[in-house]
C-alpha positions as CSV (number, residue, x, y, z in Angstrom):
1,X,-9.4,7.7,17.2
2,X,-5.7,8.9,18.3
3,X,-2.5,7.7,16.3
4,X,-0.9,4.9,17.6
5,X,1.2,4.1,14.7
6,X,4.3,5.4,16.0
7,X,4.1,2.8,18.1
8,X,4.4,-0.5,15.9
9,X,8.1,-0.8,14.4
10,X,8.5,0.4,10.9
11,X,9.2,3.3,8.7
12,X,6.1,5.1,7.9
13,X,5.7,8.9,8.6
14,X,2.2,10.6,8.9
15,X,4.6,14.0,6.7
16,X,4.8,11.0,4.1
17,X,2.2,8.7,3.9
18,X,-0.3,10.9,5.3
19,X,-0.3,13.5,2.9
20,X,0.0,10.6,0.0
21,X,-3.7,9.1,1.9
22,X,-4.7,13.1,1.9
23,X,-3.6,13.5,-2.0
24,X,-5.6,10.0,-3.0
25,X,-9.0,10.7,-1.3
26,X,-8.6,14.1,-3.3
27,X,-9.3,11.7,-6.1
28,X,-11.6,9.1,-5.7
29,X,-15.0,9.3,-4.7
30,X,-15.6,9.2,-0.4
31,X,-19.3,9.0,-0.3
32,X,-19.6,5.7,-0.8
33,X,-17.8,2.6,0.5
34,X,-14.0,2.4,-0.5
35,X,-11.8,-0.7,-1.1
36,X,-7.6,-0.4,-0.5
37,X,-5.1,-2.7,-0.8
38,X,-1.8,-2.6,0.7
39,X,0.8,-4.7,-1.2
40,X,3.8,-5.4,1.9
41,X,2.8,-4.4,5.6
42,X,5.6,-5.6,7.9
43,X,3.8,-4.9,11.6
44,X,1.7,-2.4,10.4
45,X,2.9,0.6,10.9
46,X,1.6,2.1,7.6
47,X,-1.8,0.4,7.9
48,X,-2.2,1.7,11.3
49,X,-2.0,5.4,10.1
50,X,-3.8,4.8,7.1
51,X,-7.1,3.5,9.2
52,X,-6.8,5.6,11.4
53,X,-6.8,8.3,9.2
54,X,-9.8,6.7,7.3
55,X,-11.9,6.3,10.6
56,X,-11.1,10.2,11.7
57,X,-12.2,11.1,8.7
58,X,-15.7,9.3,8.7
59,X,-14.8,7.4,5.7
60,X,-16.9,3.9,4.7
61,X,-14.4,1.5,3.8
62,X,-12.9,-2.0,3.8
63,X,-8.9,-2.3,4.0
64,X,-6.9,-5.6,2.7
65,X,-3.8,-6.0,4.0
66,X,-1.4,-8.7,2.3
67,X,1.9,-10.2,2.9
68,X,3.4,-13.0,3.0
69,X,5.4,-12.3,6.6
70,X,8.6,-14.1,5.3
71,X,10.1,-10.5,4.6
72,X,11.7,-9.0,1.6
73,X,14.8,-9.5,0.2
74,X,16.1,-6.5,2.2
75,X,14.6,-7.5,5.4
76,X,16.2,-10.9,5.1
77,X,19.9,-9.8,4.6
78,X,19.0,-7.1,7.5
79,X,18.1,-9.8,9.5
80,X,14.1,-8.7,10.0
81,X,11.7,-11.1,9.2
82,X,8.1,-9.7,10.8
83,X,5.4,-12.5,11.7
84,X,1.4,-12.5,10.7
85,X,1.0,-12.7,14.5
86,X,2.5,-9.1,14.9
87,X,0.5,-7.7,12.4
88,X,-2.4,-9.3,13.6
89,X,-1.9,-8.2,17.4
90,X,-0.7,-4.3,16.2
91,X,-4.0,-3.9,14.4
92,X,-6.3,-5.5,16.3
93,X,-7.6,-2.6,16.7
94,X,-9.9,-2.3,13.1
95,X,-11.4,-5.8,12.9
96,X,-14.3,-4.2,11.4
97,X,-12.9,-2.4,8.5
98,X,-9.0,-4.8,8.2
99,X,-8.4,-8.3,6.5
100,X,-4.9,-9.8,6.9
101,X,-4.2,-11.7,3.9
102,X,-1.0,-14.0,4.4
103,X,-0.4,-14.5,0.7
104,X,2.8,-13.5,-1.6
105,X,0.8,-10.3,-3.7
106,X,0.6,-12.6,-7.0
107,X,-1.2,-15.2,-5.4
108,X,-3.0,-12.3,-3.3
109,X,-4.0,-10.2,-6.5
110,X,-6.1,-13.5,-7.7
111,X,-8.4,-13.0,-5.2
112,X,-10.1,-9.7,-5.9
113,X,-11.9,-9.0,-9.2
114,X,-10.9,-6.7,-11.8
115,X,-11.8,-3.2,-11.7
116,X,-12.8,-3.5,-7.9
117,X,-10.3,-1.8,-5.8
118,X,-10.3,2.4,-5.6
119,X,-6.7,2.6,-4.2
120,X,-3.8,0.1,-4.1
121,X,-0.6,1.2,-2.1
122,X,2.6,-0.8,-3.5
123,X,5.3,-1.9,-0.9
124,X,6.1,-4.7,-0.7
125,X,9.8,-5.9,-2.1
126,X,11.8,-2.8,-3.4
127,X,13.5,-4.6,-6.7
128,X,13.0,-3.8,-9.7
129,X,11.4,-7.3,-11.1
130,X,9.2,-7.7,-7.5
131,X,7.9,-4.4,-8.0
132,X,7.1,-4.1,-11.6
133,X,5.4,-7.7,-11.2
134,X,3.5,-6.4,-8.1
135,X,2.5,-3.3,-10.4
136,X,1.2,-5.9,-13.7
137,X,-0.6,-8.1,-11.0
138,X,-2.5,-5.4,-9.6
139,X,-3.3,-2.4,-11.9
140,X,-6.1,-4.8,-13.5
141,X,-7.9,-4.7,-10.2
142,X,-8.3,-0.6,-10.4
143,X,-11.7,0.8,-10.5
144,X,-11.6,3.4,-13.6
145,X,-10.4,7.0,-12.4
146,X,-8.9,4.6,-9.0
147,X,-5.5,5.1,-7.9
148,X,-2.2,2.8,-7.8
149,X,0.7,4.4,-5.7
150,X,3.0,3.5,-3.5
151,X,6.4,4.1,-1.4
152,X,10.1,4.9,-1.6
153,X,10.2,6.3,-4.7
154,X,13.7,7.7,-4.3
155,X,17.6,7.5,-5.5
156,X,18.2,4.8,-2.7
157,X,15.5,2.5,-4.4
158,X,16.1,2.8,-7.7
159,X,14.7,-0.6,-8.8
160,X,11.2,1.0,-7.5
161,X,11.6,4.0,-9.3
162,X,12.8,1.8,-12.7
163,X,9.6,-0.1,-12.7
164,X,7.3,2.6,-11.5
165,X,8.1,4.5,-14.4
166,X,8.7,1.6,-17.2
167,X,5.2,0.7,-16.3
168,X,3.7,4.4,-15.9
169,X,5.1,4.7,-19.5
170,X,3.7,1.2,-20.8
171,X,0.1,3.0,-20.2
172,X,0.8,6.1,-21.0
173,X,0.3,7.4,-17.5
174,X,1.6,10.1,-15.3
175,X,3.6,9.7,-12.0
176,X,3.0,11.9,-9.4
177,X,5.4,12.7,-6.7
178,X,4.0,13.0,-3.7
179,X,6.4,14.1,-0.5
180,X,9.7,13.7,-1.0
181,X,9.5,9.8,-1.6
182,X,5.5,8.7,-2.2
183,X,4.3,8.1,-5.6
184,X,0.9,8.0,-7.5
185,X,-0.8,7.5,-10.6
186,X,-4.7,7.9,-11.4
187,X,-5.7,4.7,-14.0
């Protein structure tokens, strides 16, 4: 399947989060099915190149999307608030292997059972307390030896960066930096 991601509006880069995708299915076992979830997907940009990747690369898996479409904090002072029907129209394409969940992530992370996801991909809001709450609601939901990472771990988001590594150091875990702004840590 060709990349179309460059076509939906947002800020993903296949130089970012494609090598991050590369670097996490380093890790986790790809014979057998896989389970992601995305925490904040805006109109799907990232999703879009993450699936596709998946499906180029002949992978079994089932991909859950979640956000609550209201925006984040910084959308909101920016002005950009995405809609559910965007996402839902820009990936249209992976029915098959894509749920949209329209849920805040707390609320979200109640759904799945612990210990049943093999990678989770942070994004949503970039404070501090959003982030570090989205990181406590979901690292329960890691398969052993599965993978929690995420985006914009960089000087201009430094409440990401705070809470990446207050809670990385809370479980005695190491960050890796991936790119120049991609983060991930093996559970």
């Amino acid at each position: 399947m060709e990349h179309f991601y460059e076509k939906i509006e947002g800020w993903a880069t296949y130089g970012e989060q494609g090598k991050l995708l590369e670097r996490c299915l380093q890790e986790i076992d790809t014979t057998k099915e896989i389970k992601i979830a995305e925490i904040g997907v805006y109109k799907g940009r990232g999703t879009a190149l993450w699936n596709v990747e998946l499906i180029n690369k002949g992978i079994n898996y089932d991909y859950y999307a979640i956000d609550h479409f209201e925006g984040s904090e910084e959308h909101k002072l920016a002005g950009i608030v995405p809609t559910h029907q965007e996402a839902i129209q820009n990936l249209h394409h992976f029915a098959d292997n894509l749920s949209i969940i329209k849920l805040d992530s707390i609320s979200a992370s109640k759904l799945f059972k612990p210990k049943s996801l093999d990678i989770i991909y942070i994004d949503g809001s970039h404070d501090y307390k959003s982030v570090l709450k989205d990181i406590k609601a979901w690292f329960s939901r890691l398969k052993p030896n599965g993978i929690i990472c995420g985006d914009d771990f960089n000087e201009h988001w430094k409440g990401v960066v705070d809470a990446v590594i207050e809670f990385a150091q809370s479980k005695n875990l190491t960050i890796e930096k991936v790119g120049s702004s991609q983060w991930m840590t093996k559970k």
